[in-house]
C-alpha positions as CSV (number, residue, x, y, z in Angstrom):
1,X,80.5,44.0,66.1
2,X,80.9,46.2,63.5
3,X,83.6,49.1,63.0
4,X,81.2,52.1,63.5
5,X,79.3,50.3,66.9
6,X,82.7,49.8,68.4
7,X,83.9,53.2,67.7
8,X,80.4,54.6,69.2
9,X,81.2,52.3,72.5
10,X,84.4,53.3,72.8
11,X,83.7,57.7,72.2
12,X,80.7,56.5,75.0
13,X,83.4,55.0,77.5
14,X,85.8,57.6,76.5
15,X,83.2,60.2,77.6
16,X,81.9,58.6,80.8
17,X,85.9,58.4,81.9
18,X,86.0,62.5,81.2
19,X,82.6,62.9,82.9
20,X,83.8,61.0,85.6
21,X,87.5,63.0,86.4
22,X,85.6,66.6,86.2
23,X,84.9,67.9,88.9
24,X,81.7,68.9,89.9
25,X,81.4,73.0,89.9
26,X,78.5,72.8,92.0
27,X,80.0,70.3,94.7
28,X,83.1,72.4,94.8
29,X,80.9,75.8,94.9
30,X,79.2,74.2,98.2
31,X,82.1,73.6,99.8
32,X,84.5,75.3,102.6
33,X,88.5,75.9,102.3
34,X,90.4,77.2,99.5
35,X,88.9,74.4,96.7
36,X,91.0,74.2,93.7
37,X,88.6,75.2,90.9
38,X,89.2,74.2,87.2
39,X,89.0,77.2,85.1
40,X,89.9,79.5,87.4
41,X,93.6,80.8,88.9
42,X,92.2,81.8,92.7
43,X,94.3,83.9,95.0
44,X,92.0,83.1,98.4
45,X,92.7,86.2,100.5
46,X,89.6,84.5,102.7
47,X,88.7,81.0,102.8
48,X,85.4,79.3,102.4
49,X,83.3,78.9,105.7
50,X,80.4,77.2,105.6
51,X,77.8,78.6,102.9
52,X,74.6,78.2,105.2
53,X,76.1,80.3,107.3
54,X,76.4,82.9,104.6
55,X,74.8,86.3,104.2
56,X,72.0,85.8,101.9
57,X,73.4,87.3,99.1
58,X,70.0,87.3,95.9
59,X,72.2,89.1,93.1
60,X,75.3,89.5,91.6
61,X,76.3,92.7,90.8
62,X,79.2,93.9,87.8
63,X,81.8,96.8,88.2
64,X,84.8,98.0,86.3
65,X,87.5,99.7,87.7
66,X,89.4,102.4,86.3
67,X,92.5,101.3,88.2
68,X,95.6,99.9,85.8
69,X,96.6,96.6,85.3
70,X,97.5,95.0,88.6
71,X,95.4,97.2,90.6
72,X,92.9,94.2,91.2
73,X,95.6,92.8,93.8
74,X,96.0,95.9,95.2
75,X,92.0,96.4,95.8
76,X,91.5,93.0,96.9
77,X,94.3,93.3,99.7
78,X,92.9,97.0,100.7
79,X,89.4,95.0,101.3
80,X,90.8,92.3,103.1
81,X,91.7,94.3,106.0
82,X,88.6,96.3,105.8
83,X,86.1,94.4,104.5
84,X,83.3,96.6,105.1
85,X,85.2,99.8,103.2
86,X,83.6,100.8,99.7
87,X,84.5,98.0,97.5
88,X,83.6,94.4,96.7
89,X,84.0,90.8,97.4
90,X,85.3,89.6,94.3
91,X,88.2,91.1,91.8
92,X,89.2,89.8,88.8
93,X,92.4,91.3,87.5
94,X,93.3,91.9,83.8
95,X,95.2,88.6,82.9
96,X,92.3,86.6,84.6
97,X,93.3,86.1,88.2
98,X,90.4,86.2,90.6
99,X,90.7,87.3,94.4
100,X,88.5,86.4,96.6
101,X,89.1,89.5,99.0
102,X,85.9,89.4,102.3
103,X,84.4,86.4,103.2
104,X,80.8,86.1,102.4
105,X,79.2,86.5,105.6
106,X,80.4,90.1,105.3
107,X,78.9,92.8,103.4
108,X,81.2,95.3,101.6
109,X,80.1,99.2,100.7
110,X,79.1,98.8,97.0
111,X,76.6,100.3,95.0
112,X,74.7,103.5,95.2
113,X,71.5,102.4,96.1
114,X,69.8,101.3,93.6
115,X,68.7,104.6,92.7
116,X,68.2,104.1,88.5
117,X,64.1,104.2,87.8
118,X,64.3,105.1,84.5
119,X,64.0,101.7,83.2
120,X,66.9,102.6,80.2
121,X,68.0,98.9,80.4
122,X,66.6,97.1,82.4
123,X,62.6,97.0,84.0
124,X,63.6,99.0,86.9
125,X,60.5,98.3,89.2
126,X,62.1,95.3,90.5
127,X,65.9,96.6,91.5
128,X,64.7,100.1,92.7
129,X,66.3,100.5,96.1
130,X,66.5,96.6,95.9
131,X,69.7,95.3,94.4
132,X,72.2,97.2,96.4
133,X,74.9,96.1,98.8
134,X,72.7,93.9,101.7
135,X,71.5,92.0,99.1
136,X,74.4,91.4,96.3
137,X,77.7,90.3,95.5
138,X,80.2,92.8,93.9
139,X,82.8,91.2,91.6
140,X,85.0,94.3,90.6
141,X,87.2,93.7,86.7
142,X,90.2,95.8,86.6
143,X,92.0,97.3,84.5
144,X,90.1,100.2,82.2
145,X,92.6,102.8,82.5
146,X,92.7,105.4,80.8
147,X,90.3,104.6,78.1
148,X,87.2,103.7,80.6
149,X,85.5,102.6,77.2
150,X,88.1,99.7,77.2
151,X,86.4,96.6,77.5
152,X,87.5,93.3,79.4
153,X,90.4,91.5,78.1
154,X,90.0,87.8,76.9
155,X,90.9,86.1,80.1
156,X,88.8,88.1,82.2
157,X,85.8,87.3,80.1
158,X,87.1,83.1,80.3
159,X,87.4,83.7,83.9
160,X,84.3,85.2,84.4
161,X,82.0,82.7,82.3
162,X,83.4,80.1,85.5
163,X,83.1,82.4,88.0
164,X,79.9,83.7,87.3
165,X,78.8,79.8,87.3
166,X,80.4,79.2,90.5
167,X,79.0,82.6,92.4
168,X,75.5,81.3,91.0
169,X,75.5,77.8,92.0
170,X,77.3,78.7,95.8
171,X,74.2,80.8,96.5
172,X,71.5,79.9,94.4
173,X,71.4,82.9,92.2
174,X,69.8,82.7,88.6
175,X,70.8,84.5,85.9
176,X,68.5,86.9,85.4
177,X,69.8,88.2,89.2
178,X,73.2,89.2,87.4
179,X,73.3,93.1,87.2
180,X,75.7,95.6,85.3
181,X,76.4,98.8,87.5
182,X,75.0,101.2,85.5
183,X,71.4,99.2,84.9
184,X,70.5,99.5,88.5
185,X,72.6,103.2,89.5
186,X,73.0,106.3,87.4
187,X,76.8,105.8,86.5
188,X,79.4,107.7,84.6
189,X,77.9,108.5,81.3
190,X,81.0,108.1,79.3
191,X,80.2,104.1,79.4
192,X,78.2,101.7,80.5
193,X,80.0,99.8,83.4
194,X,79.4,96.2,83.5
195,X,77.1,96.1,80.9
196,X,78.9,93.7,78.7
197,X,79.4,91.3,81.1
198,X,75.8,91.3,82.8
199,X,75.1,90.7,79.6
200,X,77.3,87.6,78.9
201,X,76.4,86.1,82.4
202,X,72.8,86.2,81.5
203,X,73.2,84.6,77.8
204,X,75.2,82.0,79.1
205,X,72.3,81.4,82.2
206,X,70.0,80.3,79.0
């Protein structure tokens, strides 16, 4: 056996051993509890129940707060013990921490209604009145105070590109179902809110 075939047999067992100790995202996004999920540091205000039993969420919807670092925590606990209030399912915090806030058989107050028909950035004929709270999931990023132009930090954008993954693969939702805030509801003018990381979700989809 030559030098270069053994080196390409042992990089081949080398991978399948790596292969083998990852855990499957979309195993783990099926299941029920408070899963340990590689990638992402989850604070489980909810747990898991069992996702056929889930509302059947079609979209995933992007919002940025213009609360200041730490107020993810805050925003997530506040939904907790009203789940139904205005506010969303998911927040993601400034150094990357994700809290899962309302379990997913509840539907938070989000959105305005899908009321955007002008078609500025996306082809509004299929969100009009369509994507709004009964049929998506709000993830909330914190933390764009007091420049509301302030984009998300680095680790919410590395824990976003998992949990955008996971969301997807828990309920079935492709990519192109990823909306920013301001693509399906006439937002604050001053910036577009979400529209960065819609926009990431959907380029990593491809």
């Amino acid at each position: 056996m030559t030098p270069r075939l053994l080196a390409a047999l042992l990089a081949l067992v080398l991978s399948s051993a790596v292969s083998a100790e990852t855990p499957d995202l979309a195993a783990i996004a099926r299941s029920q509890g408070t899963p340990e999920i590689p990638g992402l540091k989850m604070v489980w205000l909810v747990p898991w129940g069992d996702v056929a039993k889930s509302h059947p969420w079609r979209n995933i919807i992007v919002h940025q707060t213009e609360g200041p670092q730490g107020s993810a925590r805050y925003g997530a606990e506040a939904q907790h013990k009203n789940p139904t209030r205005r506010g969303v399912m998911v927040w993601v915090e400034t150094d990357g921490t994700v809290y899962w806030a309302v379990a997913d058989n509840l539907v938070p107050t989000h959105t305005d209604g899908a009321d955007r028909n002008d078609n500025k950035y996306i082809d509004n004929s299929k969100t009009y009145h369509l994507v709004n709270k009964d049929t998506s999931i709000g993830v909330e990023f914190a933390g764009n105070y007091p420049d509301v132009t302030t984009g998300p930090t680095d680790a919410q954008i590395a824990a976003w590109r998992v949990l955008v993954k996971l969301l997807r693969a828990r309920y079935g939702i492709p990519a192109e179902r990823v909306y920013a805030h301001n693509w399906i509801d006439f937002k604050d003018a001053r910036y577009c809110e979400g529209c960065a990381l819609a926009t990431m979700a959907r380029q990593w989809g491809e």
